[in-house]
C-alpha positions in Angstrom: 4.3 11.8 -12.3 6.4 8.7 -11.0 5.0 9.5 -7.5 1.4 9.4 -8.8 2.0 6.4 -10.4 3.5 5.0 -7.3 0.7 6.1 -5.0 -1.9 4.7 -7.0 -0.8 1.5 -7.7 -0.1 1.3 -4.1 -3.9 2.2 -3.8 -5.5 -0.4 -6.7 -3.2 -2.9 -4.3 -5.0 -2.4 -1.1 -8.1 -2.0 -2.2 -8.0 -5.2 -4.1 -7.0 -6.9 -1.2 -9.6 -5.6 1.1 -12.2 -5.6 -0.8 -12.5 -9.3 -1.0 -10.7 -10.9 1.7 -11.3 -7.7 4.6 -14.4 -6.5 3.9 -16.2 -7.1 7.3 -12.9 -7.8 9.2 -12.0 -4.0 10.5 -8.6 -5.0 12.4 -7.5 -7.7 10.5 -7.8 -5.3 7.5 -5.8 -2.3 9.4 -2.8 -4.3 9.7 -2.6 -5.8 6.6 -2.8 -2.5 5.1 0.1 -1.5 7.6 1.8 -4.5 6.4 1.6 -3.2 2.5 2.2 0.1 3.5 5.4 0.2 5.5 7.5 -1.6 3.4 6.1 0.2 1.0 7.0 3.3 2.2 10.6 2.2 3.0 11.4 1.0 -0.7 10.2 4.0 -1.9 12.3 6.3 0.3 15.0 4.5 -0.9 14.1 4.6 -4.8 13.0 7.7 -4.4 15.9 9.0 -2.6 18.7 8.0 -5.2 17.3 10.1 -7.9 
């Protein structure tokens, strides 16, 4: 349930970032959604991995 949660609001946050700032920008848009998804990724490994 905490995952779903997680992935979700990780979701709502790209989107609302692309959505008005990348909408016709195609590569600008990739790596900003690299750039919120790698780090991310990396704190959640680590949350995730304690429990």
């Amino acid at each position: 349930m905490l995952i779903t949660r997680y992935i979700a609001t990780l979701v709502a946050v790209i989107v609302s970032v692309d959505v008005p700032f990348l909408r016709d920008r195609f590569w600008e848009g990739l790596i900003t959604n690299i750039g919120i998804v790698v780090p991310s990724a990396v704190v959640s490994l680590v949350r995730f991995h304690k429990r």
